[in-house]
C-alpha positions as CSV (number, residue, x, y, z in Angstrom):
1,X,18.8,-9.7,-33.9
2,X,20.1,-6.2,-33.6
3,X,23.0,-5.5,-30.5
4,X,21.4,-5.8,-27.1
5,X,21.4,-3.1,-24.5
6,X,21.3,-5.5,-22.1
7,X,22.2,-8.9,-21.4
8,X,21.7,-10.8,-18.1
9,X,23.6,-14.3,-18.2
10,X,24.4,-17.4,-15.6
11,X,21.1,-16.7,-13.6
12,X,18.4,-19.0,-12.8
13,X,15.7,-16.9,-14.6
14,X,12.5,-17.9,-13.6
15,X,10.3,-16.8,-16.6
16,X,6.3,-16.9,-15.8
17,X,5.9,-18.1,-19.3
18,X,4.4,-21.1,-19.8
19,X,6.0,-21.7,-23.1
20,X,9.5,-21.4,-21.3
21,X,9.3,-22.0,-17.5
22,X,13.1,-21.5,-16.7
23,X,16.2,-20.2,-19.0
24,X,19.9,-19.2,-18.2
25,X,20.2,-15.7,-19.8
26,X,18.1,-13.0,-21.9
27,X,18.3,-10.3,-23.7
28,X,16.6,-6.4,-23.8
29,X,16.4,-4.0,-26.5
30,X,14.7,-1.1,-26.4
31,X,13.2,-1.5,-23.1
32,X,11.9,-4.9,-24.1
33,X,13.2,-8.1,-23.9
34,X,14.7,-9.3,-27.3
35,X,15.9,-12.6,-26.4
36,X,15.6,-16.2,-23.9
37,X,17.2,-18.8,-23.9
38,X,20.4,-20.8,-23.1
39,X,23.8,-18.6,-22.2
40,X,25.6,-19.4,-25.3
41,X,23.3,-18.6,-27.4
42,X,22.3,-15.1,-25.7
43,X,25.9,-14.1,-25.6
44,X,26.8,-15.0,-29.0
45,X,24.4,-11.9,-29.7
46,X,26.4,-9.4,-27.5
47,X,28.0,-6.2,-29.3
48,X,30.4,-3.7,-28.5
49,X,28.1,-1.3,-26.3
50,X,26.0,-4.1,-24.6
51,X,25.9,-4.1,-21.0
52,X,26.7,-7.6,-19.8
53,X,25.4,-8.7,-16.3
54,X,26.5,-11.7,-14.5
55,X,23.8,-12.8,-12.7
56,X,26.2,-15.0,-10.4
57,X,23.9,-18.2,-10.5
58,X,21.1,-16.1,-8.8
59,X,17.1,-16.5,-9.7
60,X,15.9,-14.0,-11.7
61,X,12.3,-13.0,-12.2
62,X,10.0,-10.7,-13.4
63,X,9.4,-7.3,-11.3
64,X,6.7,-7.5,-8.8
65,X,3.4,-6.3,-8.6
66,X,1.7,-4.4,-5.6
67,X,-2.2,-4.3,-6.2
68,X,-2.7,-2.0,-3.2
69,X,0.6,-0.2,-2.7
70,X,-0.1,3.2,-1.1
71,X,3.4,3.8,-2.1
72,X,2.9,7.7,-1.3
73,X,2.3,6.8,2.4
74,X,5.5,4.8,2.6
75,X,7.0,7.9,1.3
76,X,5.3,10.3,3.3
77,X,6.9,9.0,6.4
78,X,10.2,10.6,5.8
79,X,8.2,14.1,6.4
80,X,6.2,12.9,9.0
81,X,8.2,13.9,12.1
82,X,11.4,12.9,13.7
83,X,11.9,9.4,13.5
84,X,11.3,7.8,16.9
85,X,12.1,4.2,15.4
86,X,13.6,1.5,17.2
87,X,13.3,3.2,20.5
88,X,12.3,0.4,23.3
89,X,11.8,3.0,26.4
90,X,10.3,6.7,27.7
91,X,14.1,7.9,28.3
92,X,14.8,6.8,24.8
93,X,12.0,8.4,23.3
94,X,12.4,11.4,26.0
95,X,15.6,11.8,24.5
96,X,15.1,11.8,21.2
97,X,13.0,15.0,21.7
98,X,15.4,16.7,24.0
99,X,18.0,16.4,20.8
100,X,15.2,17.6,18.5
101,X,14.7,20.3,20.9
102,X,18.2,21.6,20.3
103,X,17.9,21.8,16.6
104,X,14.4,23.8,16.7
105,X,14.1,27.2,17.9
106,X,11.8,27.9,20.5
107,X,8.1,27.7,20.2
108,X,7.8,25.9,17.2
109,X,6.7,22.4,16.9
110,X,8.6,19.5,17.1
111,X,6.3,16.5,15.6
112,X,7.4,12.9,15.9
113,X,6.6,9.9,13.7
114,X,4.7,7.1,16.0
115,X,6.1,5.0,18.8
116,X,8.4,1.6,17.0
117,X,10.1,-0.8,17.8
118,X,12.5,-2.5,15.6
119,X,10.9,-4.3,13.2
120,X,10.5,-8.3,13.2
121,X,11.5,-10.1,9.5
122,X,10.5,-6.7,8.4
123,X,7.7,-6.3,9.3
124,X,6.8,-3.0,11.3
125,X,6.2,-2.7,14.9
126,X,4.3,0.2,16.2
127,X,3.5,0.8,20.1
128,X,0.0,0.0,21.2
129,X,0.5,-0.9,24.6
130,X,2.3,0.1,27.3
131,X,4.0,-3.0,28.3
132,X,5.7,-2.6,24.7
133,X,7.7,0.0,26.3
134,X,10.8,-0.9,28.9
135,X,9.2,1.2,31.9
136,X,5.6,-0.5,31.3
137,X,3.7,3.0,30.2
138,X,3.6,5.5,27.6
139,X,5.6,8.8,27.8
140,X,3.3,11.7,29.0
141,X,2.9,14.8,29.3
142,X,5.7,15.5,32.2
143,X,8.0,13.7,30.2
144,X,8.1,15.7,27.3
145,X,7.9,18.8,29.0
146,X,11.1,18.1,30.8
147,X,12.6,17.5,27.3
148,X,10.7,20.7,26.0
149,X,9.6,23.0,27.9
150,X,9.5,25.7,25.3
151,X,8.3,24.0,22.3
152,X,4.6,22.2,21.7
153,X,5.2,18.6,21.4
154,X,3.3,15.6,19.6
155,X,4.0,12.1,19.3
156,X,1.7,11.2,16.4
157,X,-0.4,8.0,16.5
158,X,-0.2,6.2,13.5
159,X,-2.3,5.2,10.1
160,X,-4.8,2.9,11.5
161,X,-3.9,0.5,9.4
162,X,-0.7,0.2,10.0
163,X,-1.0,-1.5,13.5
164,X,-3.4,-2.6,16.7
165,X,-5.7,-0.6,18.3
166,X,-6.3,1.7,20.5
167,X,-3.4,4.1,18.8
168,X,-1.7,6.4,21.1
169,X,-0.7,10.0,20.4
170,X,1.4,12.1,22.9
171,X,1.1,15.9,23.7
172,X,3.1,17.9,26.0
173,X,2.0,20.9,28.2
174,X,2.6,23.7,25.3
175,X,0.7,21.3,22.5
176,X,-2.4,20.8,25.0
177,X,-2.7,24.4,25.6
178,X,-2.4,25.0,21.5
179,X,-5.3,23.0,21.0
180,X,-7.2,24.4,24.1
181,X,-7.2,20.8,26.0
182,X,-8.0,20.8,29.3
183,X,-10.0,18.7,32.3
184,X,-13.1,19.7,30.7
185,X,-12.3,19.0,27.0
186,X,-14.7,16.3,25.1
187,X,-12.8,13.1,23.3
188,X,-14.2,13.3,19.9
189,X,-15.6,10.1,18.2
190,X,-14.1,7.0,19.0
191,X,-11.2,9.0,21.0
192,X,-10.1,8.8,25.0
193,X,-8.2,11.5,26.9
194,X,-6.1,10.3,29.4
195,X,-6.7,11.9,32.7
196,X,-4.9,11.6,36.0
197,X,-6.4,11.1,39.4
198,X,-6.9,15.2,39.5
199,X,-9.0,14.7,36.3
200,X,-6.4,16.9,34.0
201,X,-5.0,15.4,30.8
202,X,-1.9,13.3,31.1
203,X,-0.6,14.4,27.4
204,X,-1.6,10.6,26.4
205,X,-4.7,10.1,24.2
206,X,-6.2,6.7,22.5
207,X,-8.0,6.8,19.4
208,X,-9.5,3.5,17.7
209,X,-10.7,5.6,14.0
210,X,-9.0,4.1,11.4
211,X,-8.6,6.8,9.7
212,X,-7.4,9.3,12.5
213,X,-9.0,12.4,13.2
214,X,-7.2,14.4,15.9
215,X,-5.9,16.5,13.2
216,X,-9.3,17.0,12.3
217,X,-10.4,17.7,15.6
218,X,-8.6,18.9,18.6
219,X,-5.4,19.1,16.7
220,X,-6.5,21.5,14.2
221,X,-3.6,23.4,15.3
222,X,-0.9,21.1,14.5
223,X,1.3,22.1,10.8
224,X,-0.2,19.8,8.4
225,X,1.3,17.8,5.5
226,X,1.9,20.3,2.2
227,X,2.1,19.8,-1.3
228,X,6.1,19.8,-1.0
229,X,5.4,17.1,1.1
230,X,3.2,14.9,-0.9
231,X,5.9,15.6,-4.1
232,X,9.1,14.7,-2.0
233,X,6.8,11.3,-0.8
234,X,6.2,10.5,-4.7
235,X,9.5,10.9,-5.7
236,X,11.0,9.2,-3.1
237,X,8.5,6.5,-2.7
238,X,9.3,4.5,-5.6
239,X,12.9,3.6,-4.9
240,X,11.6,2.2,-1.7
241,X,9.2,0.2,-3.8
242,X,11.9,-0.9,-6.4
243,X,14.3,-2.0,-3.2
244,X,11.7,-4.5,-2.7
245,X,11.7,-5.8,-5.9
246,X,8.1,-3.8,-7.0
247,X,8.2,-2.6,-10.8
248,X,4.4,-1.9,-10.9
249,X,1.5,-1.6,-9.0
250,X,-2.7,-0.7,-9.1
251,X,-4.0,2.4,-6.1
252,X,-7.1,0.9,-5.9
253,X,-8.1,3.1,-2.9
254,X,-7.2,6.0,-5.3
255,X,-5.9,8.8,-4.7
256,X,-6.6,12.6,-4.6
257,X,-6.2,14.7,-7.2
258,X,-3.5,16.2,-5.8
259,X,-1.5,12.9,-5.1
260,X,-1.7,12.1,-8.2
261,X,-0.3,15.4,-9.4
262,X,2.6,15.0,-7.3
263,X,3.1,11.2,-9.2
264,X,2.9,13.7,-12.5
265,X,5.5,15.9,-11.5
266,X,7.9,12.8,-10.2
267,X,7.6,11.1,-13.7
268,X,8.2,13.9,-15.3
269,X,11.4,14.4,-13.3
270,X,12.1,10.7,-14.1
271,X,11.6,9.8,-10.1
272,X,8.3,7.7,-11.2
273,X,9.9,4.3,-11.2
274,X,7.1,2.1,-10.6
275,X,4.4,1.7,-13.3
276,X,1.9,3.2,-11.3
277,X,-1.9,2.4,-11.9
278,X,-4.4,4.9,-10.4
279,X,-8.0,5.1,-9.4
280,X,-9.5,8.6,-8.4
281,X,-10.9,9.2,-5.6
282,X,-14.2,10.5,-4.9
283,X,-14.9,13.0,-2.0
284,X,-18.4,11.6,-1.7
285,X,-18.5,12.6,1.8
286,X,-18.3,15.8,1.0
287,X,-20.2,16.6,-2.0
288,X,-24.0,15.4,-2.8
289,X,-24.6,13.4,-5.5
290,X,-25.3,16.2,-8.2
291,X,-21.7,17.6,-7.0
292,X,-20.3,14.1,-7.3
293,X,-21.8,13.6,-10.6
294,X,-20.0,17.0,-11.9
295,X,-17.1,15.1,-10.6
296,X,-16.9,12.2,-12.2
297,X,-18.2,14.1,-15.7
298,X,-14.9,16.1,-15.1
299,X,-12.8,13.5,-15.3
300,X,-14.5,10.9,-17.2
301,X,-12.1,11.7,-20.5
302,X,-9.3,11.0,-18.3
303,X,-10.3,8.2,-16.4
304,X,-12.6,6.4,-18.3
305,X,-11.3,2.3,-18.6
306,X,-8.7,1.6,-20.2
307,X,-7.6,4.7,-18.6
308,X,-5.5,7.5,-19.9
309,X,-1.3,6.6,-19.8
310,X,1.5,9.8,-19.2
311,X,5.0,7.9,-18.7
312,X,4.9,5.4,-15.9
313,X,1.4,7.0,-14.4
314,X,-2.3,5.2,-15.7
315,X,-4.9,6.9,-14.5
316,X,-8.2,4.2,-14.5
317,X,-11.5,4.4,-12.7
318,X,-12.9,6.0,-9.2
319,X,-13.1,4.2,-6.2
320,X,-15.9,3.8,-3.6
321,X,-16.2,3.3,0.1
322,X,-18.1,2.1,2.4
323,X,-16.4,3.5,5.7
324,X,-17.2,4.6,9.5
325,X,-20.2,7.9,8.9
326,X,-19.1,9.1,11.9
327,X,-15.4,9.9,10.8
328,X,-16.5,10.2,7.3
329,X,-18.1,13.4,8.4
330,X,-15.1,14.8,10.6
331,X,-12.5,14.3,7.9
332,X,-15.0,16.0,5.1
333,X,-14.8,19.1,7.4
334,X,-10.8,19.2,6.0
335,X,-11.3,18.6,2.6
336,X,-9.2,18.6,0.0
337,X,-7.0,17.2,3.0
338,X,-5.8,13.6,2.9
339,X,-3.6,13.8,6.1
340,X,-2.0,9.9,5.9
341,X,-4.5,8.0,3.7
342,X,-3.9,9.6,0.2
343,X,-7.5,9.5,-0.8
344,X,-10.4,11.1,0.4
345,X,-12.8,8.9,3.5
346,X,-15.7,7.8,2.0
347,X,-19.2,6.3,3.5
348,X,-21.0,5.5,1.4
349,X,-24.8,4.2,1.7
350,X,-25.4,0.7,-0.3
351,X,-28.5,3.1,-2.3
352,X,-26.3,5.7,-3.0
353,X,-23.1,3.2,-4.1
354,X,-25.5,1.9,-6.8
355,X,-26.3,5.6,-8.1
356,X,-23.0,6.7,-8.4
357,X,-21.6,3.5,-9.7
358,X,-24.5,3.3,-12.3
359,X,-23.2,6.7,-13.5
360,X,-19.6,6.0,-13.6
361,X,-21.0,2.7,-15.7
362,X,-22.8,4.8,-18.0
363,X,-19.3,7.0,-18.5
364,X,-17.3,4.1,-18.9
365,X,-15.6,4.6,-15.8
366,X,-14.5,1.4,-14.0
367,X,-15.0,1.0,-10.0
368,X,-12.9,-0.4,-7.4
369,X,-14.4,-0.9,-3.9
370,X,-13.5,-2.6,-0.3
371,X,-15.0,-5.7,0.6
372,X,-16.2,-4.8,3.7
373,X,-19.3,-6.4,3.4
374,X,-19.1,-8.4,0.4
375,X,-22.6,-9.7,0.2
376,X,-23.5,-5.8,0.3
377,X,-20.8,-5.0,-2.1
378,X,-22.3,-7.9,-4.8
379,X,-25.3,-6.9,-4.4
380,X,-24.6,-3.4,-5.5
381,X,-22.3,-4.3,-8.4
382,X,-25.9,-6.8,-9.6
383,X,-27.7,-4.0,-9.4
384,X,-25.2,-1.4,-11.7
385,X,-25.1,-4.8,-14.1
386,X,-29.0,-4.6,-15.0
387,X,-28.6,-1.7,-15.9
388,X,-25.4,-1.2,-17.2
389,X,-23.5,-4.1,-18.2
390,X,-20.3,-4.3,-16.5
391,X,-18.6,-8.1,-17.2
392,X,-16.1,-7.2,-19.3
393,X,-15.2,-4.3,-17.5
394,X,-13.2,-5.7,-14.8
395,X,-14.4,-4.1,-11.9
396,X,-12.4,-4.8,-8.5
397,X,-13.5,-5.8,-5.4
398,X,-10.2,-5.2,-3.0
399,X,-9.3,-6.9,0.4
400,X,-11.3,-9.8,0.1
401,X,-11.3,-12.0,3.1
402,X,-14.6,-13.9,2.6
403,X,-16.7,-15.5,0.4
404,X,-19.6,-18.1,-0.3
405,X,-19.0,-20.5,-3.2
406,X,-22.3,-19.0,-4.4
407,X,-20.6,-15.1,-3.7
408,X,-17.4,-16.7,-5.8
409,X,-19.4,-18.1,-8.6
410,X,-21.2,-14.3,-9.2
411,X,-17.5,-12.3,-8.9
412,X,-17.0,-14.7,-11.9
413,X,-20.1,-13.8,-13.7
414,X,-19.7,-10.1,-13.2
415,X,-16.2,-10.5,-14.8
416,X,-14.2,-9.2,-11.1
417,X,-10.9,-9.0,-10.6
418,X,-10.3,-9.7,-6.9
419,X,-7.3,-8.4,-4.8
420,X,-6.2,-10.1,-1.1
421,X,-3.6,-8.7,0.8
422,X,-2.5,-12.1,2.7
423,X,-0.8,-9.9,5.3
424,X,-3.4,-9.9,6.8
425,X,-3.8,-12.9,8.0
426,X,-0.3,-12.4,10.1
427,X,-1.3,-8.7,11.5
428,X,-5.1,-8.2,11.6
429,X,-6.5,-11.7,12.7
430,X,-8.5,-10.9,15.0
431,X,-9.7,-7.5,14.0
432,X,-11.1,-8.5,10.3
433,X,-12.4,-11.7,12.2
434,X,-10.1,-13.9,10.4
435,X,-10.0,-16.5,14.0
436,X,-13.5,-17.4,13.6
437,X,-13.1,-18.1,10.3
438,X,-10.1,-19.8,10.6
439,X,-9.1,-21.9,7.2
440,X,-11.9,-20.6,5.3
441,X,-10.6,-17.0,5.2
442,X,-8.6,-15.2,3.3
443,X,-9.7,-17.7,0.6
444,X,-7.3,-17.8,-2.4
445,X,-7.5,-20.8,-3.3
446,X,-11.1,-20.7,-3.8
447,X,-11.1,-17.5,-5.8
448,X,-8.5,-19.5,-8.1
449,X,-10.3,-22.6,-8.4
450,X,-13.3,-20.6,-9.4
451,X,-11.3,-18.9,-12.5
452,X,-11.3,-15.3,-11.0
453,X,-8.3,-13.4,-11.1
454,X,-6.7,-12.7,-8.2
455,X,-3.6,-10.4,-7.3
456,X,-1.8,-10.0,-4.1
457,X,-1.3,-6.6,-2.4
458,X,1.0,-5.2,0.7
459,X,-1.4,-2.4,1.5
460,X,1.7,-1.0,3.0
461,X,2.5,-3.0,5.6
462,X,5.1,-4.7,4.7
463,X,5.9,-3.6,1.7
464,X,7.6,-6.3,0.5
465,X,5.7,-8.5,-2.4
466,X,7.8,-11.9,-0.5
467,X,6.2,-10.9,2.7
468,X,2.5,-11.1,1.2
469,X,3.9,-14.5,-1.1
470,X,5.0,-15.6,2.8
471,X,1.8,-15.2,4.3
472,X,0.1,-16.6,1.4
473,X,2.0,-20.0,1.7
474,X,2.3,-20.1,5.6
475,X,-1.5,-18.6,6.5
476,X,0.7,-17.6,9.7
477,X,-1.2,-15.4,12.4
478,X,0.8,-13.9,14.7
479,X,-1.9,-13.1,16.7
480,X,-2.6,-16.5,17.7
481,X,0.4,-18.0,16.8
482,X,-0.7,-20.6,14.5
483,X,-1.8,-21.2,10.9
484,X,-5.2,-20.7,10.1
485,X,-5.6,-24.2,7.7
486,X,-3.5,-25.0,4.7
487,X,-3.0,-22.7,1.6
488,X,-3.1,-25.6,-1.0
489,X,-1.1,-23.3,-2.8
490,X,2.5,-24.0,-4.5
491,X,4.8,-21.9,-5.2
492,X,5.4,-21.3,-8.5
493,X,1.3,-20.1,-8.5
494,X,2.1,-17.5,-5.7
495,X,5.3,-16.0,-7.7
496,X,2.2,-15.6,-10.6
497,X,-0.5,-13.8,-7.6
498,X,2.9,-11.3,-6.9
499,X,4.2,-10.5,-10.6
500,X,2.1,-11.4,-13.5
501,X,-1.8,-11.5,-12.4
502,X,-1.9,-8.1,-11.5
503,X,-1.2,-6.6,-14.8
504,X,-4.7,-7.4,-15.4
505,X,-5.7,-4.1,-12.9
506,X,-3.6,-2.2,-15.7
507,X,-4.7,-3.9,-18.4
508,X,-1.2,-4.9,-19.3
509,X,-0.9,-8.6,-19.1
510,X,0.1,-8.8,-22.5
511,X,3.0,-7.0,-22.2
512,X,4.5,-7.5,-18.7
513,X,4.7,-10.1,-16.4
514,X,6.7,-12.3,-17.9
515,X,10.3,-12.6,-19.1
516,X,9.6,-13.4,-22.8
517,X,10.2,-12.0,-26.5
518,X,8.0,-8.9,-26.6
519,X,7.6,-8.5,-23.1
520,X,8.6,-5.1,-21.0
521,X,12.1,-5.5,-19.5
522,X,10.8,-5.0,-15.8
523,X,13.3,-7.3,-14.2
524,X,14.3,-8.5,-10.5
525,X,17.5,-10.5,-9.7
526,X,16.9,-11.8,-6.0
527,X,19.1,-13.1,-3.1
528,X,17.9,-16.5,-2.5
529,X,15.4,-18.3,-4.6
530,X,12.0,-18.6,-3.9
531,X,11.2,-21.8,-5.5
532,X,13.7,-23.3,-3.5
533,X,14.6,-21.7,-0.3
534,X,13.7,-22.5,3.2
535,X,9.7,-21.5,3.5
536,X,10.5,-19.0,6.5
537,X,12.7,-17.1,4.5
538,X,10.4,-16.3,1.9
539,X,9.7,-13.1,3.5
540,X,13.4,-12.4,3.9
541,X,14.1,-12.1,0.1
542,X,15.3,-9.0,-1.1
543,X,16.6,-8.0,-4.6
544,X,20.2,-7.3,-5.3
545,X,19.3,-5.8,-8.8
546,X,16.2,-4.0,-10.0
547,X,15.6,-3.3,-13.9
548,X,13.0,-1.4,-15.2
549,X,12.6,-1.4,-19.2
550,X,16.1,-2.6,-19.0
551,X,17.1,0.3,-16.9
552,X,18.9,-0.4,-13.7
553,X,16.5,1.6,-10.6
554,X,18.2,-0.5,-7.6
555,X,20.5,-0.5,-6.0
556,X,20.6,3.9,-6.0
557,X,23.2,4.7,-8.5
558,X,22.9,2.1,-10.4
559,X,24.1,2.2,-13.9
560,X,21.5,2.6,-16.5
């Protein structure tokens, strides 16, 4: 064997190949790993300019993989506004905006990220509620305006995702009479104004739209994210991603065209360290279906399966939604803008889905959808099938909390690749409806025993991989505090749902996912072992090395 670049020794590597569960040391050339097997023996092949790692008895394993990241979102945040984070109380937060006022000259905005608390084993905390807060209520508009009475002010609600609803925003005096809001004023869909005993506007509004759409609406005033923005997210994103232990993941939501730009740019700059796999996204809400069809013509050579590959970015397939009309149409009135989500909101009509997906069948474009309603969802992807055959396609149906044993039995015969995002479970019991059906959601098990592949996602929120491999194992809902039924799951097949399974999306399973001769070099060394460790602290692991290709991306500075 030709002298290593790399060689990481006295570890516990855990492999993911079957040929060679377990091994002590390995070797990478190239990018690739060259070598497994016992220390000794990978040592003995050590020359003058191989880096040597000591692994210090830690597991090692191979990097993880997110099949619904939105990785430019966690980036985002750093431009979203001032960080309000950890702040418990109104004075706190009050606070926060006076010292922001004294930075910003007057009249221009000052722009917060949501209400937070700390965060719980990681996992984020965002104020819904009043009683979150120490003083029992939300700030209003008074309070800001004594912090600022010469700047417009907003608290910005957050992704809809991200936490419970109702979602509150906060405007002072000066922001209210920017975006003309008064005691007469009409909440927009799904959307309450607060209003005091006089009937004026307290600065406090509620919206429940998943998607939000004050920006859209009443807030078309406020600065809105800018391309600067969306590059600084993707080149800072990934590091995030990589401090978690995530080497590669699959956008099934897609993203925009101009997202995915900005991912061009950071990979060219070498800032791309995830192996990111791409859908597009389709603004079907705003363009009819002869528009959407020019569309998808456009960039059929690009995205057509297995994709086209530029460094670490895949572009592969278009994805289609089935989402709220009523917002679809307000967020369509901003287009190209993706405010938070990334991609463009999509509602599209079961007739319509069939249509467009039928085309993008016929151009050999793959589709990835949300399994809202995945009866509906089937029934469409039937439909494409007759006429187009699609089973070896690997289509994607994301987010799958339900199924039939009938509904499993035709993912299988369509050829699906299913995502879950077992988070879920822990944050969103009771608004996916995940209590009523208790140990027959979130059913991974199932999808397993039926011989569909399955991969695990974040969808943000956490975006650690051990949080989702947690929440797979435990079935914990925080909402109810308790488990909703066993996972009849071990753990050596969960560490397979968060690193190797997912290379599937990418069509890369026979070269990552596994440390093994041949294999990419994509590499984690972790902090406690998650074979072994207490089940609770699952979700606490955290990597305290990160390779890529052989290529040290964490910790920042990291040699190469």
């Amino acid at each position: 064997m030709a002298e290593p670049d790399l060689i990481l020794h006295n570890g516990r590597v855990l492999t993911l190949d079957p040929a060679r569960p377990e091994a002590g040391a390995f070797a990478v050339r190239d990018g690739r790993i060259a070598a497994v097997g016992a220390d000794a023996d990978i040592l003995r092949g050590r020359g003058r300019e191989t880096r040597v790692v000591d692994a210090g008895g830690r597991a090692a394993m191979p990097g993880l993989f997110d099949a619904h990241p939105h990785m430019d979102r966690e980036g985002l945040k750093a431009r979203g506004g001032i960080p309000i984070g950890g702040l418990g109380s109104v004075a706190e937060i009050v606070e926060a905006v006076r010292e922001a006022v004294s930075r910003t000259p007057p009249g221009e905005w000052i722009v917060t990220m949501p209400m937070e608390l700390a965060p719980a084993h990681g996992m984020p905390r965002y104020v819904s509620e009043p009683g979150q807060l120490a003083e029992g209520r939300f700030p209003d508009r008074r309070d800001l305006d004594a912090a600022a009475p010469d700047h417009p002010v907003l608290i910005r609600s957050i992704w809809g995702w991200w936490g419970v609803p109702p979602f509150p925003s906060v405007a002072n005096s000066a922001a209210l009479a920017l975006a003309r809001i008064d005691r007469d004023t009409k909440a927009p869909h799904g959307t309450d104004i607060e209003r005091d005993a006089s009937g004026e506007p307290t600065g406090v509004m509620r919206e429940t739209n998943r998607a939000p759409i004050l920006e859209y609406t009443l807030f078309g005033c406020l600065p809105r994210f800018t391309f600067e923005d969306r590059l600084a997210a993707a080149r800072t994103a990934p590091r995030l991603y990589n401090a978690a232990g995530t080497t590669a993941g699959y956008e099934g939501h897609g993203l925009t065209p101009a997202i995915i730009e900005s991912y061009r740019r950071a990979d060219e700059a070498g800032d791309l360290t995830v192996r990111l796999t791409t859908a597009l996204s389709v603004p079907s809400a705003r363009m009819d279906d002869r528009g959407v069809g020019d569309w998808l013509r456009r960039w059929a050579d690009r995205i057509a399966a297995p994709g086209t590959r530029e460094g670490n970015l895949a572009l592969d397939g278009i994805c289609l939604d089935f989402g709220d009309p009523n917002v679809a149409r307000i967020v369509a009135t901003g287009y190209p803008y993706e405010q938070w989500a990334g991609h463009f909101y999509q509602s599209v009509a079961f007739d319509r889905l069939v249509e467009i997906a039928t085309l993008a069948a016929e151009l050999g474009i793959r589709l990835a959808c949300i399994a809202y309603d995945i009866e509906a969802l089937l029934r469409a992807y039937e439909a494409v099938n007759a006429r187009v055959p699609i089973a070896d396609k690997r289509w994607v149906v994301m987010h799958l909390t339900r199924a039939t044993d009938d509904q499993l039995r035709r993912m299988k015969a369509l050829g699906l690749i299913v995502t879950i995002t077992p988070n879920f479970m822990y944050h969103a019991t009771t608004r996916l409806g995940l209590a009523e059906l208790g140990a027959e959601g979130t059913p991974i098990r199932r999808v397993l025993d039926a011989g569909i592949p399955v991969a695990l996602s974040s969808d943000n929120v956490p975006v650690s991989m051990f949080w989702a491999m947690w929440s797979a194992l435990t079935r914990y809902s925080a909402d109810l505090d308790t488990r909703l039924g066993e996972s009849f799951l071990t753990r050596a097949e969960v560490l397979n749902l968060i690193a190797r399974t997912g290379h599937m999306l990418s069509w890369d399973e026979d070269r990552r996912g596994a440390i093994a001769p041949g294999m990419d070099a994509d590499v984690i060394v972790l902090d406690r072992d998650p074979l072994t460790c207490p089940e609770d602290e699952i979700r606490e692991i955290h990597p305290v090395r990160t390779f890529l290709a052989g290529n040290e991306v964490y910790p920042a500075g990291a040699a190469a």
